[in-house]
C-alpha positions in Angstrom: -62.0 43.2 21.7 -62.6 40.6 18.5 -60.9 41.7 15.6 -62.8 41.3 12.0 -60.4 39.3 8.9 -59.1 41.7 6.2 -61.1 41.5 3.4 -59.4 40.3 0.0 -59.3 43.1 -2.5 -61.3 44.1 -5.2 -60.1 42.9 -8.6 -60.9 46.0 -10.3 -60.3 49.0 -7.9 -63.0 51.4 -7.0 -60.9 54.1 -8.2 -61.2 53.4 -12.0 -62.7 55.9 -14.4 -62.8 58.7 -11.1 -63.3 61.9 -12.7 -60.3 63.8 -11.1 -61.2 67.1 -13.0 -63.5 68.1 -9.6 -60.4 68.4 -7.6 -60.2 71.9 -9.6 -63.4 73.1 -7.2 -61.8 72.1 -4.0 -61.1 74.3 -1.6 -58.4 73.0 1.2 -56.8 74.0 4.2 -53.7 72.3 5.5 -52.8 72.6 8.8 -49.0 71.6 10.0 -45.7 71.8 10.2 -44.0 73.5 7.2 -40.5 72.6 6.2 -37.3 73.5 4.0 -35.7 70.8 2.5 -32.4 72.2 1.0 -30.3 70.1 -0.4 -26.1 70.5 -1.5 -24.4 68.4 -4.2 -20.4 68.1 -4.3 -17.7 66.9 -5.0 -15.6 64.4 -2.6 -11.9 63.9 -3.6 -10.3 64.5 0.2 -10.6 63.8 3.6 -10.1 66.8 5.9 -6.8 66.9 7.6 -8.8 68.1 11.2 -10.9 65.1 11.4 -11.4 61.9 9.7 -14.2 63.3 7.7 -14.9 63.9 4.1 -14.6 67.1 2.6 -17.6 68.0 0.3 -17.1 71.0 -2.6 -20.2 72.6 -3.0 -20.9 72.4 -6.3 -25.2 73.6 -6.3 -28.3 73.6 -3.7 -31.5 73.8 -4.3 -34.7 73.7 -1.5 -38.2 72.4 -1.9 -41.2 72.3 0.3 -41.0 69.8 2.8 -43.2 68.2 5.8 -46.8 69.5 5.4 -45.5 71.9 2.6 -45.1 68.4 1.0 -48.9 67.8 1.2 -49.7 71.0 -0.1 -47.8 70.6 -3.1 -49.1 67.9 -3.6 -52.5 69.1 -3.3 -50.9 72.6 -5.8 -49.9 69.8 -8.8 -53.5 68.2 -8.6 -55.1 71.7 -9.1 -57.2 72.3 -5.5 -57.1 75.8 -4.3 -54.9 75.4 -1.2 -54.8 77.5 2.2 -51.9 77.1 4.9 -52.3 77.3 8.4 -48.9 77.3 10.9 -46.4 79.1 13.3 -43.0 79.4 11.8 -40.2 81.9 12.6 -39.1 84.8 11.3 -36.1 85.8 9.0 -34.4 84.1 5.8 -35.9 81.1 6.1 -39.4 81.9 6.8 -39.0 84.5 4.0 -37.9 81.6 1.7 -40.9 79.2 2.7 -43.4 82.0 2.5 -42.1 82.9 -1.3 -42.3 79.0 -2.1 -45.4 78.7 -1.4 -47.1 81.9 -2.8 -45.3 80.7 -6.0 -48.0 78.0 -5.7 -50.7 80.8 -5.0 -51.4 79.3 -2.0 -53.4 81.5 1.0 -50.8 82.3 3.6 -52.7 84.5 5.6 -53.1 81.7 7.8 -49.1 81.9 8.5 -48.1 82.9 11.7 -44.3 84.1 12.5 -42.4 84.0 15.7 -39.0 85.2 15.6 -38.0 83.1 19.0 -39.0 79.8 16.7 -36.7 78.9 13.8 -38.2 77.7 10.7 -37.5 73.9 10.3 -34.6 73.6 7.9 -33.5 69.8 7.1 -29.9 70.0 5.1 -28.6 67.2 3.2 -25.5 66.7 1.9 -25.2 65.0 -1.1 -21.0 64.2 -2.1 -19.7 62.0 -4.3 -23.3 61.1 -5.3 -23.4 59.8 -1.9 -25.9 60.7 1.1 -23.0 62.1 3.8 -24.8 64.2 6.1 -28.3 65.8 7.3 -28.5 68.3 9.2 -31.5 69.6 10.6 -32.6 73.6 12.3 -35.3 73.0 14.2 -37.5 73.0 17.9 -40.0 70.8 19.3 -41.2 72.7 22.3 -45.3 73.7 21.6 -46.4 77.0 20.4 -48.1 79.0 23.4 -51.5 78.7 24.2 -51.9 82.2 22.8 -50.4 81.5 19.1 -52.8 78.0 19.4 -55.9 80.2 19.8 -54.7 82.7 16.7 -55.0 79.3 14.9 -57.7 78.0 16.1 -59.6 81.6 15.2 -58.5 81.6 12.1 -59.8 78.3 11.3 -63.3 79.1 12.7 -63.1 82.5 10.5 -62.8 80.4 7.3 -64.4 77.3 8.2 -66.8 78.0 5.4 -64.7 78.5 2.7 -62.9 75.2 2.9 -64.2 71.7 1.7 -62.1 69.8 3.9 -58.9 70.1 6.8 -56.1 68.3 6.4 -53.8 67.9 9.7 -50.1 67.1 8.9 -48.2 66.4 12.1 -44.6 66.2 12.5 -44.5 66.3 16.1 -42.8 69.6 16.3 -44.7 71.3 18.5 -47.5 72.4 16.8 -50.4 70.6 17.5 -50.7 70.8 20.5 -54.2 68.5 21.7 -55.8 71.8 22.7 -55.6 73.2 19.1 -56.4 69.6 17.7 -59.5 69.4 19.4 -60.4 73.2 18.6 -59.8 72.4 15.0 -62.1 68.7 15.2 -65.0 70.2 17.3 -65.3 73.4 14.7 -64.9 71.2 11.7 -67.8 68.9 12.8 -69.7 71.7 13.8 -69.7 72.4 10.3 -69.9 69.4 8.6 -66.1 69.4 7.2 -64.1 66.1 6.9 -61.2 66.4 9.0 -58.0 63.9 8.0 -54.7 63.6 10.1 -51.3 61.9 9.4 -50.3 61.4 13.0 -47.5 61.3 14.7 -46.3 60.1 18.6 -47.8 58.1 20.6 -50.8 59.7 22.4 -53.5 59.2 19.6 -56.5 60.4 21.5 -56.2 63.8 20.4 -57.1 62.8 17.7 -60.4 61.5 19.0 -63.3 62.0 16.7 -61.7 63.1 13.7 -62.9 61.6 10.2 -60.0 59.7 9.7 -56.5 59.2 11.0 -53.5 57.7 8.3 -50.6 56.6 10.5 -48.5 54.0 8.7 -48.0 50.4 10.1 -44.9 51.0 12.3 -47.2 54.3 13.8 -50.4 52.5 14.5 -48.4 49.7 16.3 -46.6 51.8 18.2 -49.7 53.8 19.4 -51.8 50.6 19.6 -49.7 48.7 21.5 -49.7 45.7 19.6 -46.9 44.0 17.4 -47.7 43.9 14.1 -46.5 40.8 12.2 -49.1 39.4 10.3 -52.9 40.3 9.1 -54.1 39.3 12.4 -52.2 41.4 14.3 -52.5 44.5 11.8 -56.7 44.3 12.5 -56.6 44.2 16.4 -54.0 47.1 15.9 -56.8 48.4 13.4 -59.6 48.0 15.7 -57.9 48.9 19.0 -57.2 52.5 17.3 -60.9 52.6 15.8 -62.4 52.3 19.2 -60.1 53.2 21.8 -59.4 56.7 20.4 -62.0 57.1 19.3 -61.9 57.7 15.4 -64.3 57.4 12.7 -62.2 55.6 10.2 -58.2 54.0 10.6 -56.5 53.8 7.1 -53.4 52.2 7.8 -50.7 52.3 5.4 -48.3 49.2 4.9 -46.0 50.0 2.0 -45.3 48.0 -0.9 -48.7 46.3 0.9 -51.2 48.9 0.2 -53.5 49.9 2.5 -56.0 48.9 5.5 -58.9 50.6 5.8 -60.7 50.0 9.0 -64.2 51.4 9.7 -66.9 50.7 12.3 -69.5 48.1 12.2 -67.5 46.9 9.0 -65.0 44.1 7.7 -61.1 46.0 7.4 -60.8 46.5 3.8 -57.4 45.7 2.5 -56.0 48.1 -0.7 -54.2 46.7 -3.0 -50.8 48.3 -4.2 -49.2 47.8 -7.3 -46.2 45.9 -7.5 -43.3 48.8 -8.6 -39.6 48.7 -9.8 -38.1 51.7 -8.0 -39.5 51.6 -4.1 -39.2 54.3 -1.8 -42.0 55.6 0.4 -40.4 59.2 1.1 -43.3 61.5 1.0 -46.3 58.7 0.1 -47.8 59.6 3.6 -48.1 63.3 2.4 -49.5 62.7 -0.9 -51.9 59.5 0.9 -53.5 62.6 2.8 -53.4 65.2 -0.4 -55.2 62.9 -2.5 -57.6 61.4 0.0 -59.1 64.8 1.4 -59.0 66.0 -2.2 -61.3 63.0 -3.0 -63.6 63.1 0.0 -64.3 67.0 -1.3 -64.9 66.5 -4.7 -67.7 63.9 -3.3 -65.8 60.5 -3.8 -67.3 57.6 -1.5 -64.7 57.0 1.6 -63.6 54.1 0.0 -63.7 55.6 -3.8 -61.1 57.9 -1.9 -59.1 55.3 0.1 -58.7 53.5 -3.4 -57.4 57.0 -5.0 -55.5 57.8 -2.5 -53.6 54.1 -2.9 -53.2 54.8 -6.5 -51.2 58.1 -5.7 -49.2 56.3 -3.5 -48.3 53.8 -5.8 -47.1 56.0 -8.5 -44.7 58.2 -5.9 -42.9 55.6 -4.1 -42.0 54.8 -7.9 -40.5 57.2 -7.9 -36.6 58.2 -5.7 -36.9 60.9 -3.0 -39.8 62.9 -1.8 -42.2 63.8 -4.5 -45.4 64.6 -5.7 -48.0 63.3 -8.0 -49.1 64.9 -11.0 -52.9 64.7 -12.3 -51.7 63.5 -15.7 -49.8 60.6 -13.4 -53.0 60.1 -11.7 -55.5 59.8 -14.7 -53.0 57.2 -16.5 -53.1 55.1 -13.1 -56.8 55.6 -13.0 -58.0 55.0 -16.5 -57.4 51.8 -18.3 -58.2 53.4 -21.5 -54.9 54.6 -21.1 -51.2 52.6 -22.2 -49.5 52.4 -19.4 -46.7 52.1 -20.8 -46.5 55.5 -21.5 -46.2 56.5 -18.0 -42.7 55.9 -18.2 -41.9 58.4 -21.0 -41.1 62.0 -19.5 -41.0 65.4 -20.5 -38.1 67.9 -20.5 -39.3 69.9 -16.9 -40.4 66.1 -15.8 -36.5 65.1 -15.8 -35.2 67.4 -14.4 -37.6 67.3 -11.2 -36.5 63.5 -11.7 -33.3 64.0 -11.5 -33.0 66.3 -8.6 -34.6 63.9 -6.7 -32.5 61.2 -7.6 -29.2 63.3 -7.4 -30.9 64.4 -3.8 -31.1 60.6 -3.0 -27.7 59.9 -4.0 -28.8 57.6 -6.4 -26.2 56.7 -9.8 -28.0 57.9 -13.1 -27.2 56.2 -16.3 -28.1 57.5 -19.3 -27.6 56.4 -23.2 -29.2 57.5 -26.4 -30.0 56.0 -30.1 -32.4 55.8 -32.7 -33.6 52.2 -31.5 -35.6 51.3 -34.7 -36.0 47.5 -35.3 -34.6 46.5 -31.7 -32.6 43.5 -31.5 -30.4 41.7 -29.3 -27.5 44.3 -29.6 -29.8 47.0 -27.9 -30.8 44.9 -25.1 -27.2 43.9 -24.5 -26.7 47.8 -24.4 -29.5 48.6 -22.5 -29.3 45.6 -20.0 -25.5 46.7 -19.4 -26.5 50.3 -18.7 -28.9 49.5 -16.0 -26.3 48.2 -14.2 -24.0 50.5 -14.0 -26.2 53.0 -11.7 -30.1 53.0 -10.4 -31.9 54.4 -12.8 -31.4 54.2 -16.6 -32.9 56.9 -18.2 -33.1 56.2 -22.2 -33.6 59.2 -25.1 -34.6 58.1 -28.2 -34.2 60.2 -31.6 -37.5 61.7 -32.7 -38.6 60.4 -36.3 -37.0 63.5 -38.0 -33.9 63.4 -36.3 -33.9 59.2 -37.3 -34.1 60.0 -41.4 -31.2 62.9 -40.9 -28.9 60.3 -39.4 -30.3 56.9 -41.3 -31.4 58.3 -44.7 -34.9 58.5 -46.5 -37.3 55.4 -45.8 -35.9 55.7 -41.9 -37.2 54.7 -39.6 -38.9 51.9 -40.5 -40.9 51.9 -36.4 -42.4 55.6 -36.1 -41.2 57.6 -32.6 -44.4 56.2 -30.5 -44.1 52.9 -31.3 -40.3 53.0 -30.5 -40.8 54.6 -27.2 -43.6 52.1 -26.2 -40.4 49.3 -27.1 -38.3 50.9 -25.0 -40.4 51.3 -22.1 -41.3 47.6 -22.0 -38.5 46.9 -20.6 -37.4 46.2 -17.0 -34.0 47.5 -17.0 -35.5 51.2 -18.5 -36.4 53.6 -16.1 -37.7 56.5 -18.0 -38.1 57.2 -21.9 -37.2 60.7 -23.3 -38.2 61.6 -27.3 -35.7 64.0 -28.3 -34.4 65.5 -31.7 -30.5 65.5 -32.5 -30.8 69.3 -31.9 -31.9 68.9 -28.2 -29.6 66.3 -27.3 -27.3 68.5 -24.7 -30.0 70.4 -23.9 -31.3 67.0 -22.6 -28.2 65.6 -21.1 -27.7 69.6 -19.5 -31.0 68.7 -17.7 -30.7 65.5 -16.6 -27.1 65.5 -15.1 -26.5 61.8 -15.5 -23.3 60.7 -13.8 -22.4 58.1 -16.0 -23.2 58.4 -20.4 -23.3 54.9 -22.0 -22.5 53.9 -25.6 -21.4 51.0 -27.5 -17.5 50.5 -28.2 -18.2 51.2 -32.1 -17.7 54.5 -31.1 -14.8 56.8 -29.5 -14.9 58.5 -26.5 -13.9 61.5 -28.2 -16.5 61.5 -30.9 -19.7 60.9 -28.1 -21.8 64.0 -28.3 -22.4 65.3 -24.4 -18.5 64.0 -23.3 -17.4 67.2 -22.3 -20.8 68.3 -20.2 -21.3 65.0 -18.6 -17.5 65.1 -17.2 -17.9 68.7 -16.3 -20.7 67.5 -14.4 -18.0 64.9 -12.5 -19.8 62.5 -14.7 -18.2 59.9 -17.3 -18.7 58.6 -20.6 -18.5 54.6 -21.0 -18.0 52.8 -23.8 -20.2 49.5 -23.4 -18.3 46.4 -25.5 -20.1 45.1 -28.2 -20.4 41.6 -28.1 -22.2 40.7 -31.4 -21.8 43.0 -34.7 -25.6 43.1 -35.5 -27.2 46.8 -36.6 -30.7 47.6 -37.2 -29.5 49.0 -40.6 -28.0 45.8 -41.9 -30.9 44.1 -40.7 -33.3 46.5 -42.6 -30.7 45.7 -45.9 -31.0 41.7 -45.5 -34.6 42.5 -45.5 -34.5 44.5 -48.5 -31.8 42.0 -49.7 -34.3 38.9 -49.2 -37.1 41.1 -51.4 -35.1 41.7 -53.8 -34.3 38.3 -54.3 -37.4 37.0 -54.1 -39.0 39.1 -56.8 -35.8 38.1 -58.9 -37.4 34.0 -58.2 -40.5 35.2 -59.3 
């Protein structure tokens, strides 16, 4: 078979200026397999005296949606009305899943229980702000032909009142190809998009579905073919387009973007953009969220390829599994919009941050200041801080808070202007506005493990010490290299004025 050349792409993307408020009359049903993610922080100061392994305190846990809960909370944060459809098990952790998700007001009554299945459970083990161990509660073996009909019934019940399917496989067990192909035939019956993240190696239930989204490693393995370069990637492309047969291929690649291969047409090659933090946990799940969301609020396939792309690109900037939020998604979208700004969070923002970096094991620095007139002793500061961990999160003193501390006629750069500063930098991760008042209210939610400060001040006197070490954190005094101050700045200023006038 000949293979078509990637296309180059578009300078502008087609997303642009999408009107993302229509994703509020979507109606979606998610089909897969539903997940716990729990996760348990500690403390590791031992090894155990029974095996050569570390001992981890438990300290907190927490749990989140995972697998194709994943794409439904994704689907939950960018306002569609959301249906699931699966068979889980019975007991706690079914019980837990079920409340998570009708927290979300999502339909359940496509939820079916066995209590021979357990309910997948994946446990990581977070000590020392290390990853130690995962441990996962779960079965492969396929639902019985009976539970795949309940399903397949339900689906035809509602067919109408959904504006697309979305199929999130996991390969455990439940989709069997008999209940795939019940779900496709139905769906085209009825003019519905179907979408499906795959998974394995035997495509071709898959056949005739609108669009499958396996990501490079996937479609290589179930095409057969070695992907090492472009050329490769669109006889992999094609091979899947045809031999399955699909409608449409969208291959995800990573830091690469995406390949969107379609019949009769060039492959159209996705740019992503280029980010700091990179980590693709979840991007598969919120690729389908946001692609069936854009295909049912009447977005060209491509319009909703390029969407789609955009999502992606803002969550593998972020650590761990997570979601994408609409407001992330219009400030990718719309150019009107600073950019810059996307890096400046909210109080319930952080601490979803910061679980999920604590949940990655990942090293979170944070340090505080007014910041007005920035100069080289900030940077120093700042630079230093970044690396001492992974991500450097940065809270700066809300104008108010700024004349309390500095006097009248402070600050001389208003809060917005300081925050936009800030977040030009590399080494900042995230930018929090704050008022004196809220400062441990702030460091309470964000958890850092290590508190940074310059060495003009004493351990002792650093407001947040005594949280951030009950934490197992630690303050650290950063060494000031050059005696320079915004505030003696601002008076040489002054100073220079004044002199001047005097000239005069």
């Amino acid at each position: 078979m000949l293979s078509q050349p990637i296309e180059a792409p578009q300078a502008r993307p087609l997303c642009m200026n999408v009107d993302i408020s229509k994703f509020d009359g979507c109606h979606v049903l998610v089909i897969g397999d539903l997940m716990i993610d729990e996760y348990l922080w500690g403390e590791v100061d031992r090894i155990s005296p029974e095996a050569p392994v570390q001992v981890v305190s438990v300290i907190r846990d927490s749990a989140t949606l995972g697998g194709a809960g994943n794409v439904v909370n994704n689907l939950v944060s960018l306002g569609a009305r959301v249906a699931a459809a699966a068979i889980m098990g019975a007991g706690t952790n079914a019980d837990l899943l079920i409340k998570m998700l009708q927290e979300l007001d999502v339909d359940t009554s496509g939820l079916i229980q066995d209590p021979t299945r357990p309910t997948t459970r994946k446990t990581r083990i977070i000590g020392g702000h290390q990853h130690v161990l995962r441990i996962d509660r779960e079965t492969k073996q396929a639902i019985s032909e009976a539970q795949g009909e309940q399903l397949a019934q339900f689906v035809k019940g509602r067919i109408h009142s959904f504006d697309v399917i979305l199929i999130s496989d996991y390969g455990k067990g439940l989709l069997s190809e008999r209940l795939v192909r019940q779900i496709i035939d139905v769906a085209g019956e009825n003019k519905k998009p179907v979408i499906i993240d795959p998974k394995g190696f035997n495509f071709k239930k898959y056949a005739q579905a609108t669009a499958i989204t396996p990501n490079k490693r996937e479609a290589s393995l179930a095409a057969g073919i070695e992907i090492v370069d472009n050329a490769s990637l669109a006889v992999a492309g094609q091979t899947l387009l045809h031999e399955i047969p699909v409608q449409r291929v969208l291959v995800t690649c990573g830091k690469d973007g995406m390949v969107l291969f379609e019949s009769d047409k060039k492959p159209y090659w996705i740019a992503a953009e280029m980010r700091q933090v990179f980590d693709v946990s979840g991007a598969g799940d919120t690729v389908l969220a946001v692609l069936g969301l854009g295909l049912a609020s009447g977005l060209s396939f491509r319009h909703a390829a390029s969407l789609a792309n955009a999502a992606a690109g803002i969550v593998v900037g972020k650590v761990g599994t997570a979601t994408v939020s609409r407001e992330e998604l219009q400030r990718a979208i719309a150019p009107s919009v600073d950019a810059l700004s996307a890096k400046q969070k909210m109080l319930p923002d952080l601490i979803s941050i910061s679980e999920g970096l604590r949940a990655e094991g990942k090293t979170i620095v944070m340090t505080n200041g007014c910041f007005d007139l920035l100069h080289v002793g900030h940077i120093q500061l700042l630079s230093a801080s970044k690396k001492m961990g992974d991500i450097l999160i940065v809270a700066i003193d809300d104008d108010a808070s700024v004349r309390t501390l500095k006097g009248q006629g402070r600050p001389i750069i208003s809060a917005q202007e300081r925050v936009r500063i800030i977040s030009a930098l590399d080494c900042v991760d995230y930018v929090a506005l704050f008022s004196t008042k809220e400062l441990e209210s702030l460091i309470d939610a964000i958890r850092p493990n290590i508190l940074t400060k310059g060495s003009n001040y004493a351990t002792q006197t650093v407001i947040g010490r005594q949280m951030v070490e009950r934490f197992g954190g630690r303050v650290a005094l950063l060494p000031i290299i050059e005696p320079i101050s915004s505030t003696k700045i601002i008076d040489q200023i002054k100073g220079d004025r004044s002199e001047g006038k005097k000239k005069r």
